[in-house]
PAVO-782622 format. One record per residue (C-alpha): residue number from 1; residue in one letter; x, y, z. Coordinates in pm, 1 decimal, always signed. Each point is the difference from the previous one (the first is absolute). Last residue first. Layout:
NUM, A, X, Y, Z
...
***
This chain:
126, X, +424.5, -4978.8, +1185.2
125, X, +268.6, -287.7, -1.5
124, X, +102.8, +91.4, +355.8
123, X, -342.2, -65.7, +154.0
122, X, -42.6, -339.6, -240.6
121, X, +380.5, -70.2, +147.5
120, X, -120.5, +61.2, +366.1
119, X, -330.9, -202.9, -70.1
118, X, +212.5, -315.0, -125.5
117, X, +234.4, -0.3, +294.8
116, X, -239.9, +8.3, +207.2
115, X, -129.8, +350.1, +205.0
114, X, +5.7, +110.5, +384.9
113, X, -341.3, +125.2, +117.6
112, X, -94.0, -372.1, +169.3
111, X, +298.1, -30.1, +228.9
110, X, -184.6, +142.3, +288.6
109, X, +220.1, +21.8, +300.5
108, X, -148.9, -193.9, +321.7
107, X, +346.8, +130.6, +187.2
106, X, +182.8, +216.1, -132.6
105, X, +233.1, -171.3, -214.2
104, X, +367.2, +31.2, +106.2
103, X, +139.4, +217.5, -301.8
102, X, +325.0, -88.5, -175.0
101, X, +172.3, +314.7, -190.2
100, X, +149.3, +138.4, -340.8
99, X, +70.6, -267.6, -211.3
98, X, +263.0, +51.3, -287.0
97, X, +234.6, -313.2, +49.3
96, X, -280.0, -211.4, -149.7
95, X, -370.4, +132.4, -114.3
94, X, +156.9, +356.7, -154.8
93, X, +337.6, -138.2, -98.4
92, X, +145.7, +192.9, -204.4
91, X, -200.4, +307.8, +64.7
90, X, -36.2, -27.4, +366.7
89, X, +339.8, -91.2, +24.4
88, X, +44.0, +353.1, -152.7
87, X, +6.8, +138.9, +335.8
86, X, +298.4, -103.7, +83.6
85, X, +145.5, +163.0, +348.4
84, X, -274.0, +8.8, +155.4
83, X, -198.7, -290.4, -202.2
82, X, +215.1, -239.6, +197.2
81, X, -157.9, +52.6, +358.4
80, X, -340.0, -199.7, -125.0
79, X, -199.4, +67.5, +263.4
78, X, -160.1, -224.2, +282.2
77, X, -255.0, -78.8, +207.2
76, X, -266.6, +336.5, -81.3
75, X, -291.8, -68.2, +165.8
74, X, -362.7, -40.9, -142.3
73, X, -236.0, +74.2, -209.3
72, X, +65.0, -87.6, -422.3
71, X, +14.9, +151.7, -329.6
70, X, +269.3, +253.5, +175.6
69, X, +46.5, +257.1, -245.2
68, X, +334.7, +164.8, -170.6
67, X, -20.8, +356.9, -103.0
66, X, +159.6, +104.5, -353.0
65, X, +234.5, +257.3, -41.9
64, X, +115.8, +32.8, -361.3
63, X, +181.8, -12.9, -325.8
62, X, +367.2, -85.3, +119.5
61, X, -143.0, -200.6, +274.0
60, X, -106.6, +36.0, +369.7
59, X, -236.5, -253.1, +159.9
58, X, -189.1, +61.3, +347.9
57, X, -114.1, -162.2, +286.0
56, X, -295.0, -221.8, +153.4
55, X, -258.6, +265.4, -19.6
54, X, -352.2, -150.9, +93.2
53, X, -205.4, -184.8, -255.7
52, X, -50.6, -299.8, +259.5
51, X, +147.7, +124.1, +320.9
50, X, +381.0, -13.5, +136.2
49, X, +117.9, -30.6, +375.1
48, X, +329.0, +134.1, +7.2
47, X, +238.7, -280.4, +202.2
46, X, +263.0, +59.0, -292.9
45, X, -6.1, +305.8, -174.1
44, X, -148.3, +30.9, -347.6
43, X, +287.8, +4.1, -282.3
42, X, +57.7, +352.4, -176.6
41, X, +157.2, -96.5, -352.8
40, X, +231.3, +169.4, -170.2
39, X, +166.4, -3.4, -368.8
38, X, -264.3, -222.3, -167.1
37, X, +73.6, +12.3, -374.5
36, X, -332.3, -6.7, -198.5
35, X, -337.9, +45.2, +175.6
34, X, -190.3, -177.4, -242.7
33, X, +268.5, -305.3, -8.4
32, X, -17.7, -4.7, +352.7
31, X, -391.3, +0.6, +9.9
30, X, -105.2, -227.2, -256.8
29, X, +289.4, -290.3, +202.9
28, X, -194.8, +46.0, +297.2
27, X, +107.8, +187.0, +292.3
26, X, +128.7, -182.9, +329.9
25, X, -218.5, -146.6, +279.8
24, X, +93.1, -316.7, +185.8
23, X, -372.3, -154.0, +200.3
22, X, +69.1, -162.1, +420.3
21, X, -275.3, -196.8, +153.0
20, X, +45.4, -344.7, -174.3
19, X, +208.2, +96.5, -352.1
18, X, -164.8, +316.5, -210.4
17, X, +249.9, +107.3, -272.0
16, X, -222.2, +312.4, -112.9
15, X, +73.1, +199.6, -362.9
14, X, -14.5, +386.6, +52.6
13, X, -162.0, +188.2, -346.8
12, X, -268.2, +214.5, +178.8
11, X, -252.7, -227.7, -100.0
10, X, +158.9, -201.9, +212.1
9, X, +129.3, -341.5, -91.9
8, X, +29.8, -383.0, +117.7
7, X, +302.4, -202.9, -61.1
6, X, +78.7, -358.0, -72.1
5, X, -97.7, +4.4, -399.4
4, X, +286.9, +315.8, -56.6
3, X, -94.9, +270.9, -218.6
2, X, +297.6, +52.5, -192.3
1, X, -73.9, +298.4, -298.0
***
């Protein structure tokens, strides 16, 4: 399993890209290959404002539907258009071409609740 040193992670299996005010979310590595082949994925809309734990979207794949969660407050910036009409980005590439959105931080978010690296693969190991 790729658990990438440069993230952060949800205990909801969403790796964080935070750079100045503005965090890229996108399903961890654990999750896609849990999940199996994503066929559709519901991306957030942009200008929604998003809360920490709230819905953020949702995953389809041949073995389920899984929601998606926002591990962060804020508003949504920008989604990742691609995974319309290829889904399985998320699976080849979950922490590349397979993101799902960019959040503007809310403002005086609390980054303290996301995990390392090392705690997200001692969470996964379990």
């Amino acid at each position: 399993m790729n658990v990438p040193d440069d993230l952060q992670y949800s205990a909801d299996h969403e790796w964080v890209r935070v750079e100045g005010n503005r965090a890229r979310v996108g399903i961890t590595d654990y999750a896609q290959d849990a999940l199996g082949d994503i066929v559709f994925i519901q991306l957030p809309t942009v200008g929604a404002d998003v809360v920490a734990g709230g819905l953020l979207g949702e995953v389809e794949s041949t073995k389920s539907v899984s929601e998606i969660y926002s591990p962060l407050a804020g508003t949504v910036s920008a989604v990742n258009d691609a995974l319309g009409g290829a889904p399985e980005l998320m699976n080849g590439d979950p922490y590349g071409e397979g993101w799902i959105c960019e959040i503007d931080l809310a403002e005086g978010v609390d980054l303290a609740h996301l995990l390392s690296p090392s705690a997200y693969g001692e969470l996964t190991a379990e």
